[in-house]
N, C-alpha and C positions, 0 to 999 in steps of 0.2 A: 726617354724611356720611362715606364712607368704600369705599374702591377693594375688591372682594372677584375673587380670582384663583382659579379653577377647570380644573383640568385634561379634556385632552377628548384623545380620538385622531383623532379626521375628524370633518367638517361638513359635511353636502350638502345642499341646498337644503331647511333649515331642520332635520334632523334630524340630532341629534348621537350619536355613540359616545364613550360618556363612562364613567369609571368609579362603582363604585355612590357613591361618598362625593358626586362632582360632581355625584349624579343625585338623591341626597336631599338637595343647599343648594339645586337647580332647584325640586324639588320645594316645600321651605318657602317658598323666593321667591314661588311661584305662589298659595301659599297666604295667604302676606300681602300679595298682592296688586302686585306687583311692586315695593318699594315706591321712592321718586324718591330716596332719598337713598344708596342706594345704589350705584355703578357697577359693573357685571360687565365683568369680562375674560376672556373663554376662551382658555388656555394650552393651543396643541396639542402634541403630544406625538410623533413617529412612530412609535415599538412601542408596539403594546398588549398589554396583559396580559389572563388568564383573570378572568372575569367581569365583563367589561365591556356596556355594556348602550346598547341607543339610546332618543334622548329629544327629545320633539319643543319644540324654541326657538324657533318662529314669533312667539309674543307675548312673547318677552323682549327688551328692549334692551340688546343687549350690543358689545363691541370685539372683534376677536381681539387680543393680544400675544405677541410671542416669549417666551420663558425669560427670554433676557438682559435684556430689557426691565423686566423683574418690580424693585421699588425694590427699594434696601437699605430696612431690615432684612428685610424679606417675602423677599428671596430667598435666606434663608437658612434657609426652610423647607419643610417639605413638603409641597403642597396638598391641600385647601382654606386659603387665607391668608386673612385678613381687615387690608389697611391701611387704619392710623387717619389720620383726617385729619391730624393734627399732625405726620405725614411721617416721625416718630421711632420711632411704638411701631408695633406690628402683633399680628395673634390665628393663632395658628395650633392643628391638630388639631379633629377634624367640631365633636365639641359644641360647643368655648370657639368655636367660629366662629358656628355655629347660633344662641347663648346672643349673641352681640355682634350680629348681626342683624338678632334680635328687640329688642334691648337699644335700638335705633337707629333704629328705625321708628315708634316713637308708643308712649306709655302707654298705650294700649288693647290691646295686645298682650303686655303681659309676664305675664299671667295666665300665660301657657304656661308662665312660667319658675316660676309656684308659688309657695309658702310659702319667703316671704322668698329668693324668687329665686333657689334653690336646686337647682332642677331641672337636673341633668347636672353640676354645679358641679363635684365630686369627680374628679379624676383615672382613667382608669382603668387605673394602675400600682396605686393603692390600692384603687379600690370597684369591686364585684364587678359593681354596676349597670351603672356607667358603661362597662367594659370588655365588657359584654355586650351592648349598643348600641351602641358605637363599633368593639367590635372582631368578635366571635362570631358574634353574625348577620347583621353584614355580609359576615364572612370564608364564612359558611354560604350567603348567597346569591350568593359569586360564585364557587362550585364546585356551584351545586345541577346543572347538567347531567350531572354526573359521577356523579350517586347513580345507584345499580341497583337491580334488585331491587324491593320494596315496602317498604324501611322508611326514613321518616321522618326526616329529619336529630335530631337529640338536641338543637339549639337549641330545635327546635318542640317537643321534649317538655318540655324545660327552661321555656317558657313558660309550657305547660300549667299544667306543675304552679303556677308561680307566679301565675297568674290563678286558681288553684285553695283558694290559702291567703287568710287573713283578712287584711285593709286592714291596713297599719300607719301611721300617719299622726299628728301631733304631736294634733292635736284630734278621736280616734276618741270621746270620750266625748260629744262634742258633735253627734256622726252615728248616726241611728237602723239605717244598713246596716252591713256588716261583709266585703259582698262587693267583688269588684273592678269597677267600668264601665270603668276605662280602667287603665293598666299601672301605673299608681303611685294608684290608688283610685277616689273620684269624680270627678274632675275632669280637663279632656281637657287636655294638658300635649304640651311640645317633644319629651319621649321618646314619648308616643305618633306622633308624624309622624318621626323617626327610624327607631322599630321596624316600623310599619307599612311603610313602600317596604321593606325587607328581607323581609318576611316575605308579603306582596305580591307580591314578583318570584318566592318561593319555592312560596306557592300557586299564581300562574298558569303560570310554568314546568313544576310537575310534574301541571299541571289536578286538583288533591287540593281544591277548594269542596265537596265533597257528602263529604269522610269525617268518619266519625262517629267517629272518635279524636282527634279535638282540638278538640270543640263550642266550648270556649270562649275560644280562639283566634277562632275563625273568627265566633262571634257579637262578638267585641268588634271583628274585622279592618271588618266587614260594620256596626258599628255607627261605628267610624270613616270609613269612606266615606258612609256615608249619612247620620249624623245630624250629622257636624261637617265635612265640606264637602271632605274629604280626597280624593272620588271623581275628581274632575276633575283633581286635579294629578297623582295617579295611574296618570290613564289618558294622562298623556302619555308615560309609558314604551311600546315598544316589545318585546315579548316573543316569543322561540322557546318555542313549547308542545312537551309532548313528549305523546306517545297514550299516555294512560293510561286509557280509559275502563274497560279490565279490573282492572285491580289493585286489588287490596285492600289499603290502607296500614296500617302497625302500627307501634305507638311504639317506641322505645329505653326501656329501666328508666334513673330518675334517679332525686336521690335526695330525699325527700318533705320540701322547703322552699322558701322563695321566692328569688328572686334579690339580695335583699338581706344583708348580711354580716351586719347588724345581729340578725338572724331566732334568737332562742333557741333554737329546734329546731335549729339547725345548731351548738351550741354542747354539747356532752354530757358532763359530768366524768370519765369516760375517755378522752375525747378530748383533754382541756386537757394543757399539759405543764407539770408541776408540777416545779419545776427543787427536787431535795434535794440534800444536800448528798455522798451517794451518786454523786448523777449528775455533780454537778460533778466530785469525786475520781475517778468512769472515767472522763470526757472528758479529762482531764487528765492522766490516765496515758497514754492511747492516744497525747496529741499530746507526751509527754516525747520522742519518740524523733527530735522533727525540732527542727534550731536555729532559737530565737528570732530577733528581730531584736533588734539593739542598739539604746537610746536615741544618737543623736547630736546632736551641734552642728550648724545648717547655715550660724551665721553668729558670728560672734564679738562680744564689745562691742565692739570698734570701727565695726561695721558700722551705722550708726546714719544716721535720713533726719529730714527737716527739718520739722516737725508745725506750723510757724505755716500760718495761714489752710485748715487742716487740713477740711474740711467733716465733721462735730460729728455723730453720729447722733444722733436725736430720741429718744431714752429716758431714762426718770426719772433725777434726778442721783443719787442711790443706786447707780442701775447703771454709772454713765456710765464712772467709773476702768475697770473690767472690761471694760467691753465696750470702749475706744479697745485696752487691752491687747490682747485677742482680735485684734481688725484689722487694727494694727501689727505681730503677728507674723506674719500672713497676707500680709502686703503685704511686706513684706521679703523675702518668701520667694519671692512674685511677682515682684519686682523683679530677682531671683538668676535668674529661668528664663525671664525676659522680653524682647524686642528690639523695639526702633525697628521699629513699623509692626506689630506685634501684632497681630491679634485677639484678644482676652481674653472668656471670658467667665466671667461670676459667674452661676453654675450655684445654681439654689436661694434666689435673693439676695432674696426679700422683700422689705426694703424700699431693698433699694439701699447701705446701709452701706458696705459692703465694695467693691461697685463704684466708686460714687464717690470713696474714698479712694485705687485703685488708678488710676483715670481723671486725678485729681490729680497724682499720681506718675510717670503716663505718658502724658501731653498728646500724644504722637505715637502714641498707641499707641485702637486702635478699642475701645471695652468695651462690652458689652452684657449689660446684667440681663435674667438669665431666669428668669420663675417661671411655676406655674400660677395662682396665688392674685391674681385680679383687684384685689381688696382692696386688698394687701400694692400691686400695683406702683403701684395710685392714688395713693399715699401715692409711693410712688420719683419720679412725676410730678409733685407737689407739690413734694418737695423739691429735686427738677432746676429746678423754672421760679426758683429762689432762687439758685441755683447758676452762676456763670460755665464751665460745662462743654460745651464743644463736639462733645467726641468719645463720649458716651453716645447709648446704642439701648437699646430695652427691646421684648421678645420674650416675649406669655404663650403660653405653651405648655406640653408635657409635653419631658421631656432626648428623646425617640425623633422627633417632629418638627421638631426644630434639625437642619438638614442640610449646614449649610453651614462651611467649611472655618475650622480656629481653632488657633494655636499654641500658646495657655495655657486649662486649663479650673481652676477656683479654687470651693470652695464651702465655708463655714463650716456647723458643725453640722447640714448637712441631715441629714434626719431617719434614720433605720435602712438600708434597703434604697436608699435616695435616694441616699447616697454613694458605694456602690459602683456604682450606676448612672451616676453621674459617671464616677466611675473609669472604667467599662468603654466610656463618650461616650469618653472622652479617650484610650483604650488603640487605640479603634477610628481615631479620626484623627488616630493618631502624634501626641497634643499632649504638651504638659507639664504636669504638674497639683499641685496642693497644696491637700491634702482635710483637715480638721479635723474627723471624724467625731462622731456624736452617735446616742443611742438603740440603743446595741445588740442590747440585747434584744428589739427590734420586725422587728431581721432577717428574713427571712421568703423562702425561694424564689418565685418567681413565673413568669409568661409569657414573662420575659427574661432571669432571674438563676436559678443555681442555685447552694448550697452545700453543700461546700466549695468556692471557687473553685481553689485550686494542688493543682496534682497531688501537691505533697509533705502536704499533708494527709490528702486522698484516698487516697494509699498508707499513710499512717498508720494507717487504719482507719475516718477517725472518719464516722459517720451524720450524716446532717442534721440528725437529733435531737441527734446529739453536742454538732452545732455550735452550734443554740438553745439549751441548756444555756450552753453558755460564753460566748453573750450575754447570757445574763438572768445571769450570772455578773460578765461586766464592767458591768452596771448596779448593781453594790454598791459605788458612790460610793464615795470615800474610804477603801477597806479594803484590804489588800493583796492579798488574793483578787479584789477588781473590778480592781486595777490589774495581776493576773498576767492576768486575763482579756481586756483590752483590747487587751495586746501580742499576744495568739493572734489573736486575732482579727484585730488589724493586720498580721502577721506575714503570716497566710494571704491579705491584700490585697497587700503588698508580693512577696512570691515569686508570684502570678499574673500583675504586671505585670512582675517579672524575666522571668522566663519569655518575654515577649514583647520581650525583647533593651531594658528600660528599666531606669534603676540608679536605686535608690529609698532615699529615706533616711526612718526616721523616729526623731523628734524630740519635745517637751515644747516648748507655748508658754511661753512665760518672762513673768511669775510663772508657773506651773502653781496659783497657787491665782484667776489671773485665770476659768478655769471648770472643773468637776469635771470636762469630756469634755474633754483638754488636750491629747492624739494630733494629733499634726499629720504626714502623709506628704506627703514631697515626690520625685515621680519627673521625668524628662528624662530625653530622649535626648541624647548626648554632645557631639553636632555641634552643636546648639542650643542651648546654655547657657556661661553663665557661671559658672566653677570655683565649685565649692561647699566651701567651708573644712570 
């Protein structure tokens, strides 16, 4: 069982104006048949935004709710929400919502999810898939009225092509085809009802069924309506057609591989960056001309907190010494930039570690683990129902669907581009934060980050490339070259949060040989905090 929250702009005598994300969870609803364990709430909204779409609800049982009404944690998200029935955790962002759904309705239904349940699983901060589903051709069909002319949006080419290339799938040796039936091979799956209402609302808006430049789009669109049962949830959208009976459509050039990251043709040894030792020494010259950051203290020995009845992370005793290190110096640090009636959250937090110790330490204070990794929080659930802890919430999500207001963001070694997405979670809602970075070398620009982040690097000189160089540079562990590399790197994280009027200190967890990525940043604003020695 479990409460799912959906945004809408108006309801009138059973048809909705809904955005496309409310309009493909309608959709799958319809497809699994509505099914009883789950409650819909339609959250109205009064502006609507561009590409919004109507949809007809006559056979769905649903509530209205206000905003306010939406529970903690759910309303610290941005819809589609999915709360869990245990009233504590909640699903937010289309897929992990989609994927909990199905998850919920009956074993006869998780085929959708695939090989080993997999299907949509991956973030799309990371996979190229998942962002292209969740993000691209949704974002494509809710500006398709806006296209001119006769050419083609570049998702529908992008599809193309990828219905175009050979099956990649764990067990292809065991399959006599090689072609695609449905978007991720034989089998009909959650991203095919995903991608299909996008690309749906995009053929019938721009009435393009009869062009013969994307066959096999249209034979796989026409093969999920008809042969898997997708036509009827479909046809409850309500669509503005545009006259296009004259035009002749034509593709965007892409570029000849599939939509997976994993696709070797997208991978070409001119294209890899092969960090020499050349490269390192120009990166490093271009960034001599801006100051470092100092290592500092942010607490002194005497500053020391009470570790009986300590809640103990679950990992082998070989690791254990290190890893309590690791989270005592995190927590201490929390505790420096933290106040009576907080919101904290542990940003990245897996299995809850780090939360729970900071939850411990601040009984008045509200903490909530956030990950994407359903896995990882099962396990945080587990070891919460052991736990005398009142004031934990637990939030799967991606950091871009956490909406809701927080004084402290905190994350141990999330992964490369993950931390400075922390960061930039925390810079945007004026929090205070203490980031213990990890993987620098897997840095990478994307959809929301680019680098260099401070402008004093950026005037430096240095390229993107500059800057991947000097994280595959501070990933040389233990050498004094990976450790001049980690302070640039943190450096240019610390002078972008200056920049935005926050005073940032970084510091060396204590041991530093508790783990080789031992960078600890700790930024606050001045009103908010307690003196930092």
């Amino acid at each position: 069982m479990g409460d799912l929250y959906l945004r809408i702009f108006q309801i009138d005598d059973g048809s909705c104006l809904v955005p496309v994300e409310s309009a493909i969870c309608i959709i799958c609803l319809h497809y699994l048949s509505y099914p009883s364990t789950i409650n819909v709430h339609l959250v109205p909204k009064e502006k609507e935004y561009i590409g919004s779409v109507y949809i007809n609800v006559n056979n769905m049982n649903y509530s209205t709710t206000n905003c306010m009404d939406i529970p903690f944690p759910s309303s610290y998200c941005r819809l589609p929400v999915f709360s869990n029935i245990d009233k504590i955790s909640c699903v937010a962002g289309l897929c992990a919502v989609l994927r909990q759904i199905v998850k919920i309705t009956g074993e006869e239904w998780k085929k959708l999810l695939g090989f080993r349940e997999s299907c949509l699983v991956a973030c799309a901060e990371f996979s190229m898939w998942t962002k292209f589903c969740e993000v691209d051709m949704i974002e494509c069909s809710k500006h398709i009225t806006l296209v001119q002319g006769n050419m083609l949006p570049k998702e529908l080419a992008r599809l193309e092509m990828h219905l175009s290339q050979p099956i990649r799938i764990h067990n292809i040796g065991k399959l006599d085809m090689t072609d695609h039936i449905f978007v991720e091979g034989p089998n009909f799956l959650l991203s095919d009802i995903v991608i299909a209402v996008s690309v749906f609302i995009v053929v019938e808006t721009l009435q393009c069924w009869k062009s013969s430049v994307i066959p096999l789009t249209m034979k796989w669109l026409n093969s999920v309506m008809k042969d898997c049962g997708l036509q009827d949830g479909l046809s409850l959208l309500k669509l503005s057609k545009c006259d296009n009976d004259s035009r002749e459509f034509i593709l965007p050039a892409v570029s000849n591989y599939s939509l997976y990251k994993s696709d070797p043709k997208r991978y070409k040894p001119r294209n890899k960056l092969f960090t020499q030792q050349c490269d390192i020494d120009e990166s490093m010259r271009k960034v001599s001309c801006v100051s470092l950051k100092s290592y500092e203290e942010i607490y002194d020995d005497s500053f020391n907190i009470n570790i009986e009845d300590l809640p103990v992370p679950d990992v082998p005793q070989i690791r254990l010494e290190r890893k309590m290190q690791q989270l005592l110096n995190l927590t201490k640090a929390v505790l420096q930039v933290s106040q009576k009636d907080d919101v904290i959250i542990d940003f990245c937090c897996g299995s809850g570690h780090l939360g729970f110790i900071v939850a411990h330490f601040q009984p008045k204070c509200t903490v909530i683990l956030l990950d994407n990794k359903e896995k990882s929080l099962n396990r945080a659930k587990e070891k919460l129902h052991s736990l005398n802890l009142r004031n934990i919430y637990i939030i799967q999500t991606n950091l871009d669907y956490c909406i809701g207001p927080f004084q402290v963001g905190v994350s141990l070694h999330a992964c490369g581009v993950a931390s400075d997405l922390v960061i930039q979670k925390c810079l945007k809602r004026r929090a205070n934060f203490v980031v213990c970075p990890c993987c620098y070398g897997s840095i990478q620009s994307n959809h929301i980050l680019k680098y260099p982040q401070s402008v004093e690097f950026c005037n430096a000189g240095l390229s993107e490339r500059d800057y991947l160089v000097l994280g595959h540079c501070a990933d040389q562990a233990g050498t004094d070259q990976g450790e001049k590399g980690m302070q640039i790197v943190d450096t240019d994280r610390c002078l972008a949060a200056e920049c935005l009027g926050y005073n940032v200190r970084l510091s060396k967890l204590s041991p530093p040989t508790c783990t080789p990525r031992n960078n600890l940043i700790v930024g606050y604003l001045a009103k908010s905090v307690k003196p930092l020695n």
